[in-house]
C-alpha positions in Angstrom: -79.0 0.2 -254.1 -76.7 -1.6 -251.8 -76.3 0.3 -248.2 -72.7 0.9 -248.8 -73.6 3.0 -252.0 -74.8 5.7 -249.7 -72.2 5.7 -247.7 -70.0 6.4 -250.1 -72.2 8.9 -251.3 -71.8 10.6 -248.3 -68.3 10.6 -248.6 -68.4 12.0 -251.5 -70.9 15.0 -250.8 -68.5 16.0 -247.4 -65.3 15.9 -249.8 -66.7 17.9 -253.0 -68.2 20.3 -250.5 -65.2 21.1 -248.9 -63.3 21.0 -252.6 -65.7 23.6 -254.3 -66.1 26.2 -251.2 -62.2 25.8 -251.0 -61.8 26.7 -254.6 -64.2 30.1 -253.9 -62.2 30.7 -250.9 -58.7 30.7 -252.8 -59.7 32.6 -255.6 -60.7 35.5 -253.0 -56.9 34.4 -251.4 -55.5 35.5 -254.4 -57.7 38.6 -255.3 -57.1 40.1 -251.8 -53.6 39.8 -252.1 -53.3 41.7 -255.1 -52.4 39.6 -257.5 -53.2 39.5 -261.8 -56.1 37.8 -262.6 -54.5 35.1 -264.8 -53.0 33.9 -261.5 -56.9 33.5 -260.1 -57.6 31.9 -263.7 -54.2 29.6 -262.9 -56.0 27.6 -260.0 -58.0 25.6 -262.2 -55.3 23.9 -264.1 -53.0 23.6 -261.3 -55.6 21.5 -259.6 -55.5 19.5 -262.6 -51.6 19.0 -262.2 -51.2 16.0 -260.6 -54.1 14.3 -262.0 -52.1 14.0 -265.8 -48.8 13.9 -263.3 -49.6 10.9 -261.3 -52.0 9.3 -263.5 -50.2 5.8 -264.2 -50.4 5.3 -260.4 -53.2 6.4 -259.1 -55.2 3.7 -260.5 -53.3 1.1 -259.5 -52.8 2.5 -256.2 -56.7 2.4 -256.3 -57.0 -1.1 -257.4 -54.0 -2.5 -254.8 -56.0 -1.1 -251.8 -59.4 -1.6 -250.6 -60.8 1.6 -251.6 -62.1 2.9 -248.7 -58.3 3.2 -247.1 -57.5 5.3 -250.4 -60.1 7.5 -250.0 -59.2 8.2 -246.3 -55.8 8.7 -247.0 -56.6 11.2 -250.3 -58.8 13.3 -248.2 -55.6 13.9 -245.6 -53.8 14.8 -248.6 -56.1 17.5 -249.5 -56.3 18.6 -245.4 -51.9 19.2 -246.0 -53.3 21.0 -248.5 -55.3 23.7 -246.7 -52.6 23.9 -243.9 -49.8 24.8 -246.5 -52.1 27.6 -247.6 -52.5 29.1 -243.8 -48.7 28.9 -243.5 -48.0 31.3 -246.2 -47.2 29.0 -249.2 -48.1 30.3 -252.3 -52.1 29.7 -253.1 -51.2 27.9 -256.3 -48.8 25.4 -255.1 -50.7 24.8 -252.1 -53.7 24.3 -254.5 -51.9 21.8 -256.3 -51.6 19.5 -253.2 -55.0 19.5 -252.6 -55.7 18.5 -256.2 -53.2 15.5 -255.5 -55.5 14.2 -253.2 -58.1 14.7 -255.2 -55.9 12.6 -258.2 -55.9 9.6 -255.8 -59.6 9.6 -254.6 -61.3 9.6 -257.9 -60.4 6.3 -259.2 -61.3 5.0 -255.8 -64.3 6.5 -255.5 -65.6 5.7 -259.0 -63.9 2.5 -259.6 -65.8 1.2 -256.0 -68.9 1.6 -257.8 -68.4 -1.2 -260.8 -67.3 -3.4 -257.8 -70.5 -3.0 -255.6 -73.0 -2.5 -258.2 -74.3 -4.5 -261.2 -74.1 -3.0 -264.7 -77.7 -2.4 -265.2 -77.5 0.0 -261.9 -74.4 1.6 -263.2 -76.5 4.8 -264.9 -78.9 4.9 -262.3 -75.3 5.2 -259.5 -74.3 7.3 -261.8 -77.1 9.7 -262.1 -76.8 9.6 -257.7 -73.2 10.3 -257.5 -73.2 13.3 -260.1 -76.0 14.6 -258.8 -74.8 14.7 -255.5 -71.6 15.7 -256.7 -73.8 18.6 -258.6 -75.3 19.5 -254.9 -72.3 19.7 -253.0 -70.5 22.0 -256.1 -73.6 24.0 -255.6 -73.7 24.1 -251.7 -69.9 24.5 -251.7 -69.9 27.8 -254.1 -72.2 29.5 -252.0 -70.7 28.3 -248.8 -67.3 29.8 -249.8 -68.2 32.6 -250.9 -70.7 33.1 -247.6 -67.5 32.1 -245.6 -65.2 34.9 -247.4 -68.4 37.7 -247.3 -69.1 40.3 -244.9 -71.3 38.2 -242.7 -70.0 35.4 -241.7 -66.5 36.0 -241.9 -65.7 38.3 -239.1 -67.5 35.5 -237.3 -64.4 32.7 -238.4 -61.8 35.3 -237.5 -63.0 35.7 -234.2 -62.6 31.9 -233.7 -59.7 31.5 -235.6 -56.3 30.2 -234.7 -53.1 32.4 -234.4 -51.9 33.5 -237.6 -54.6 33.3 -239.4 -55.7 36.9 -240.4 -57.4 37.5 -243.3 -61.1 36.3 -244.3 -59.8 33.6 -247.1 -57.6 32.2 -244.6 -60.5 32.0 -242.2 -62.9 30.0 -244.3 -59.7 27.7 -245.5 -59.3 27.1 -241.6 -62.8 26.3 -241.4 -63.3 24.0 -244.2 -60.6 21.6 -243.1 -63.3 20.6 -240.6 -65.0 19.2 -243.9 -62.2 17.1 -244.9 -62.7 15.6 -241.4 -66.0 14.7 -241.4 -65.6 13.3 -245.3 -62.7 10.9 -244.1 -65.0 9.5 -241.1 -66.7 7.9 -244.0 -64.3 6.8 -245.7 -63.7 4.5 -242.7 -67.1 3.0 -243.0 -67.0 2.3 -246.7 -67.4 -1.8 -247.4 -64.9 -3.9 -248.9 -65.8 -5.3 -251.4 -65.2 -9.2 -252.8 -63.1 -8.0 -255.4 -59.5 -9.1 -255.3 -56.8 -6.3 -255.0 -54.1 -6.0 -257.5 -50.7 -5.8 -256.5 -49.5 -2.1 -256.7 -46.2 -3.2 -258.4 -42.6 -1.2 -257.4 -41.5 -0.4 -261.1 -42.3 3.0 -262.0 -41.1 2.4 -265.7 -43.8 -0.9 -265.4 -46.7 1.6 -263.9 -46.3 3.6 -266.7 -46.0 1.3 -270.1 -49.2 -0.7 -268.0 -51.1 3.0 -268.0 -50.1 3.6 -271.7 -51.5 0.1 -272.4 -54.6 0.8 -270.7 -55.1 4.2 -272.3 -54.2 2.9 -275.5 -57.1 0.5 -275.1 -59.9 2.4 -274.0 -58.9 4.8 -276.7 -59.0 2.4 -279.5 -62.3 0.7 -278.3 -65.2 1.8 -280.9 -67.3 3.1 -278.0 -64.7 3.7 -275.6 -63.4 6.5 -277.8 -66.6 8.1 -278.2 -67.0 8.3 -274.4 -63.9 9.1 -273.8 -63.7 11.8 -275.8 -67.2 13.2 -274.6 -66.6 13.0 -270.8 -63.0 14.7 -271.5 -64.3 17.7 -273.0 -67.4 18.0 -271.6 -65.2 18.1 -267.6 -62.6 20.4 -269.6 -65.3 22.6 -269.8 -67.1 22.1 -266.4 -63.7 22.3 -264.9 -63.5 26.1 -266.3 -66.3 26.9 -266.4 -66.2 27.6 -262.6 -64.2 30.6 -262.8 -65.4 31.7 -266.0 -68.6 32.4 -264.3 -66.7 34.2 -261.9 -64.8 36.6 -264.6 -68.1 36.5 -266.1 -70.0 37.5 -263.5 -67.8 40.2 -262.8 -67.2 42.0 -266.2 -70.9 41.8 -267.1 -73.1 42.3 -263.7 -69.9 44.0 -261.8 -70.8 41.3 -258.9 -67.4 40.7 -256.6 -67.1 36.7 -255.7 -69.1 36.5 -252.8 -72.5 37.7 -255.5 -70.5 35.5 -258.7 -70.4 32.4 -256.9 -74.3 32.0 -256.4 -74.0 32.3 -260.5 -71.8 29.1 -260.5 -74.1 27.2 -257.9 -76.7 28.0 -260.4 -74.8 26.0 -263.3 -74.9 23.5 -260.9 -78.5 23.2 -260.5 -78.7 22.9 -263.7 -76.7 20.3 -263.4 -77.8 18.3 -261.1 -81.3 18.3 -262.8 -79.7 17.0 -266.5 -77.8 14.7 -264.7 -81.3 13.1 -262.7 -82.9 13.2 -265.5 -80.8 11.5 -267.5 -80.2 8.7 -265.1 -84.2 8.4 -265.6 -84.8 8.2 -269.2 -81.4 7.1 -270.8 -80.3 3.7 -271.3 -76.2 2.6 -271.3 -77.0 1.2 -275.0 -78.4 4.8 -275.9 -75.4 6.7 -274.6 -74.5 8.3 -277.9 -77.6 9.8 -278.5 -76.8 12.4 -276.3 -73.5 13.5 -278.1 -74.7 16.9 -280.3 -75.6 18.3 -276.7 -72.2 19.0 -276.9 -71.9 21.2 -279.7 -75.1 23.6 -277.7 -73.4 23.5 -274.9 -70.5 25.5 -276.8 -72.5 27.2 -278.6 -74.6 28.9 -275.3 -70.9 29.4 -273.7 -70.6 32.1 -276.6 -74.1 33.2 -275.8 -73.3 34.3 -272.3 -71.7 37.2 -273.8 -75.2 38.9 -274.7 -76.7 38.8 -271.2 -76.6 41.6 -269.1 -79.7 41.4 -266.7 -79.0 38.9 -263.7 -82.9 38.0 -264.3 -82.0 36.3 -267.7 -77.9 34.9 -266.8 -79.6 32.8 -264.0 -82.2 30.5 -265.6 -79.9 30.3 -268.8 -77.2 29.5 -266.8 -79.2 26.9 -265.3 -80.3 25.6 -268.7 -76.5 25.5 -269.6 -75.7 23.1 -267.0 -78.9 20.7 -267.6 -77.4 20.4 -271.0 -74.2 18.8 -269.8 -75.8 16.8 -266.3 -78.0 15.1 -269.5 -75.0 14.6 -271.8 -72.6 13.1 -268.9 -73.8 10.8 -267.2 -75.1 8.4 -269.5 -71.5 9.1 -271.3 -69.4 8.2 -268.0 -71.7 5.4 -267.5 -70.8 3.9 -270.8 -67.2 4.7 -270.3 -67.1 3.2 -267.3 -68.9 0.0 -268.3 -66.4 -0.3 -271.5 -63.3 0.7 -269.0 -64.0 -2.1 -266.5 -64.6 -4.9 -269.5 -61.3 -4.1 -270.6 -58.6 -3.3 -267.8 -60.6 -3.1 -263.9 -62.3 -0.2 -262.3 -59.4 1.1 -260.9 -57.3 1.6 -264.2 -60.2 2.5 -266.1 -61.0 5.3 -264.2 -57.2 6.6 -263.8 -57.2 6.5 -268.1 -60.4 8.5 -267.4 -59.1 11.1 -265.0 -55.9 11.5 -266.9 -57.4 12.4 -270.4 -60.3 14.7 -268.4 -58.0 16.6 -266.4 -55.2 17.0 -269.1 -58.5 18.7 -271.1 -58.8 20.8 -267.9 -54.9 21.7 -267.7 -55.0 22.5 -271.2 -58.1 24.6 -271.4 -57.5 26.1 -268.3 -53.8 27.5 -269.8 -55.2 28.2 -272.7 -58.0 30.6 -271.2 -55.1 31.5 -268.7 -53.3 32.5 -271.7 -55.7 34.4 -273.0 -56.3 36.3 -269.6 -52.5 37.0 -269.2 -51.8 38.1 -272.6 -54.8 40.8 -272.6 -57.8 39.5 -274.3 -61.0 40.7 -272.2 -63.3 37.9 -270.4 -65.6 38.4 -273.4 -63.2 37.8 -276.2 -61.9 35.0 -274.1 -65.5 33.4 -273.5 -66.2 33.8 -277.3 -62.5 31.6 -278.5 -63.0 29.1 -275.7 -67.0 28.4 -276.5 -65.7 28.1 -280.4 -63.4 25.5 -279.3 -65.9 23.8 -277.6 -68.7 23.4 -280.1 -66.2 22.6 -282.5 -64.4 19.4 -281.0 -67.5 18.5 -279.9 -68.8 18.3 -284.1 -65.6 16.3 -284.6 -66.3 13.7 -281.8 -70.1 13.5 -283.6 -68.7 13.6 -286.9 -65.8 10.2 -285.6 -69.1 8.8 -284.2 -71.0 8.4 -287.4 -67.8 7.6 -289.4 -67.3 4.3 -286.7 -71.1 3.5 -286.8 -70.4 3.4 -290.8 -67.1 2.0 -291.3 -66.9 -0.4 -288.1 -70.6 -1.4 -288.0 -69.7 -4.8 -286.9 -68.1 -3.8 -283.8 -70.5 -0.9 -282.6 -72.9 -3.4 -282.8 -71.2 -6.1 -280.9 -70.3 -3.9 -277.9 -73.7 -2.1 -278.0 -75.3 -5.6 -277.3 -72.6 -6.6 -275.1 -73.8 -2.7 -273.2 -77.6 -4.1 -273.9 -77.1 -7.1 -272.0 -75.4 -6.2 -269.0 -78.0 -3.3 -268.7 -80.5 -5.6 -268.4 
């Protein structure tokens, strides 16, 4: 691997730290506060806001700058972000701006990664950055939920700045040091020989060229099929964050500080799917991994029969290596189809927009249930279903392409073969 690939990794690790212990930090916001639970359940989906908002721009934002400077500026964004919740503004709206930022670093920080690497390394970057990614969701669970517990945060408030006076608020004040040491990075990140696009000033334009884009990826033969798999299987990741949480606290009674280990057990899970994918699957054998889908809602469901802490942690863990080994080798193929057909930038923009509109719509839907009085159970059970079932329709529209446009699946799964190579 090139040198700059780890320092973008390190970028990456200081800024999904910070984003995960902040999430753990403003659900306990919330909960301290008083408020109903679907407004705890409501942070997810309001993160994913401005992801489907902003999605026609982002990516060419991304592809009109050298990427580093949009990183940089994406992690300030999310620092406004943690100052608007110490001011007083509402958790969720505050939320939102951080997951702004977050809308304009990920096409940046995935799109820099067909630029500096060759295809054949794009699985093995892959299987890096989400398992780093994996390590700082895991690190940043805990952390948060350390930072808001009795231990350390009496600690923060001592140190704290005026006006801040609650525990949550504490650890939000401390994590913005996080943000700082990610965009220090971002500074150091290479440019790359790839030219820039120009950003363009027509909104209208931006729009009908991201409707393009995402028109394309979608009717590509394997594009689709990746597409479709990465979307659902983040939808899912996405929630599952505070599932856990509810989870955790309807079945084993643990508060957040106790539920958020839970999480960071998913993610170890994870991480070690998503290592050991990067070492045993191929870009050309992508698909293969597809009906890991359908367990993956099918053990969603299952959560609802454990009880014992002793059992929920290695089947949690077993959970998560399910979907580390189902996406990378799908966002690897995604990517590689994305940046044949339109440029890193856009590619991953179409990417983020489909993935987080899965978030914002699974994340009102379980809202929904939440608010309208269906018990975490019930609402575990539905949201599993709907899971395991997409995921036999996107298996089922695999084999129906592989039958129908055999021709073409071949072509692009020698055109995958060869660059892999």
């Amino acid at each position: 691997m090139k040198r700059g690939f780890y320092t973008i990794m390190s970028a990456q690790f200081f800024s999904s730290l910070a984003d995960n212990a902040l999430f753990v930090a403003a659900v306990e916001l919330l909960r301290s506060s008083g408020t109903d639970e679907w407004q705890r359940a409501a942070l997810v989906p309001m993160f994913a806001l401005f992801y489907v908002l902003l999605a026609p721009f982002v990516g060419a934002f991304a592809d009109a700058l050298p990427k580093g400077r949009v990183m940089f500026v994406s992690n300030s964004i999310k620092v406004v972000g943690c100052l608007m919740m110490l001011v007083g503004v509402h958790p969720l709206a505050a939320y939102a701006i951080v997951g702004l930022g977050a809308a304009a670093y990920s096409p940046a920080k995935y799109g820099i990664l067909t630029e500096l690497l060759p295809p054949s390394q794009l699985v093995k970057a892959n299987g890096w950055i989400e398992g780093l990614t994996i390590a700082s969701i895991i690190l940043g669970v805990v952390l948060g939920g350390q930072l808001v517990g009795p231990h350390i945060a009496p600690w923060l408030l001592a140190l704290a700045p005026p006006g801040v006076d609650s525990a949550p608020q504490a650890a939000i004040a401390a994590l913005v040091s996080l943000y700082v040491v990610a965009a220090v990075f971002n500074l150091y990140i290479p440019r790359t020989s790839t030219p820039l696009r120009p950003f363009g000033g027509n909104p209208l334009a931006l729009v009908r060229d991201f409707s393009q884009c995402n028109a394309r990826l979608w009717s590509d033969k394997l594009g689709q099929i990746s597409l479709a798999t990465t979307t659902l299987f983040w939808g899912v990741s996405g929630n599952l964050r505070y599932i856990v949480l509810a989870w955790a606290a309807a079945a084993l009674g643990y508060g957040t500080t106790q539920a958020s280990s839970l999480v960071g057990v998913v993610a170890i899970g994870t991480a070690a799917g998503a290592v050991l994918a990067s070492v045993m699957m191929r870009l050309e054998h992508a698909t293969r991994v597809i009906p890991l889908g359908v367990a993956m809602g099918l053990l969603v469901i299952a959560m609802n029969a454990i009880g014992n802490v002793w059992v929920a942690a290695p089947f949690l863990m077993l959970l998560g290596a399910l979907g580390g080994f189902l996406v990378v080798p799908m966002n690897a193929l995604l990517q590689h189809r994305g940046h044949n057909l339109m440029g890193a930038g856009r590619s991953i923009a179409v990417q983020n927009f489909n993935e987080q509109a899965c978030i914002l719509a699974l994340g009102a839907f379980y809202t929904g249930m939440t608010k309208w009085g269906l018990s975490a159970f019930g609402a575990i059970t539905v949201f599993g279903l709907v899971v395991a079932g997409t995921m036999e329709l996107i298996r089922r529209w695999h084999r129906r392409n592989c039958v129908e446009h055999r021709d073409e699946v071949e072509r692009l799964l020698t055109i995958a073969r060869s660059d892999s190579h």
